[in-house]
Every structure is written in C-alpha cells, then in structure tokens.
N, C-alpha and C positions, 0 to 999 in steps of 0.2 A: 770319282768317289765323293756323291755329296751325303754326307751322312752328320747326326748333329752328335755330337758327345759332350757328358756332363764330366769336367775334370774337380779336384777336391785339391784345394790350395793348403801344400803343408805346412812346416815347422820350415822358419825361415824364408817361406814364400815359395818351398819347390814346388812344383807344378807338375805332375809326370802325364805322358804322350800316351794315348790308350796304346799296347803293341800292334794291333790291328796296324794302326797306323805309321809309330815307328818302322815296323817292317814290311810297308807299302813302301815309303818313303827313303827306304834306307837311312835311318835316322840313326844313329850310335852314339856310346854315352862317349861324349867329350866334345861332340859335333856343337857348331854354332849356330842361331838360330836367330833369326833376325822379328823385335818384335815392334808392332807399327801401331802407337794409341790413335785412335780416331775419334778421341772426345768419348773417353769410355766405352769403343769400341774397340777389341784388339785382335789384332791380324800378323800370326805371326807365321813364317815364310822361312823354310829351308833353302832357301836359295838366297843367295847375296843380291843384295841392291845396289844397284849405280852407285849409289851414296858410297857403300862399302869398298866398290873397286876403285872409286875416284877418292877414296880415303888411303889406300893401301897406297897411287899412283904418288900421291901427295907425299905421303912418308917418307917411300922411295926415292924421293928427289930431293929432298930435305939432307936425310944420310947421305944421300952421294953430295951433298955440299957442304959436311960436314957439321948442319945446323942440328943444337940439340933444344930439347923441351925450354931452360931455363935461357938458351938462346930468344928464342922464340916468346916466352913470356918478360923478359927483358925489354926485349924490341916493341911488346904491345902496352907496358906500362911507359917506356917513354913516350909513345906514342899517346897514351891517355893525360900524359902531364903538358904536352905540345897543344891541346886542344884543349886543356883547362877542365879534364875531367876526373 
C-alpha cells in the first residue's frame, strides 16, 4: 500500500490516520504508535520497536527487584556527584 496522504495537524497537535488506512492497519483509538524524527522526516509505525520491547523487558526487571523511579534517579544523581558532575 504505497500511496502519499496529506494529513492537517489540529488543536493541540492531533494528527488523525486517513480511515483508508486505520482500517488497513487495524489501527484503534487508544492503540500506540511509535513515531521516529529523521531530522524532520517522520516515520511513524504501528508496530513496536526493539527499543520498545527491550524497554518493557527493562521495566520488568526493575519491578521484580523492587527498584522504583526515585530509586533509580537517586542512584543516577549520586552517581553524577561521584564524577563531579
């Protein structure tokens, strides 16, 4: 399906999917969408990135060690004070 469409950026920045497309893609309102700047080129992908599932695996293993956000940003300001940053 290579076809070009002109979309119109609304109020607040939404963006809507021409439906052609949404319902090519099975796209639904609440679905995430991953979107990729290319130096003001943007490519954006219904599908999840590596990024995304080695983000989720990350998470995943943090909670099972019971490590939380302010844990974690804790550990990265000492760590900026240790190296005099």
């Amino acid at each position: 399906m290579e076809e070009t469409y002109r979309v119109q950026v609304g109020q607040r920045g939404v963006v809507t999917l021409p439906k052609k497309l949404r319902e090519h893609y099975r796209i639904h309102e609440g679905d995430q969408l991953t979107l990729i700047d290319l130096g003001g080129v943007f490519i954006l992908s219904s599908r999840r990135t590596e990024i995304d599932h080695l983000a989720d695996q990350i998470q995943k293993k943090l909670i099972e060690r019971g490590e939380t956000l302010e844990d974690m940003l804790q550990a990265l300001q000492e760590a900026r004070q240790a190296y005099g940053s």
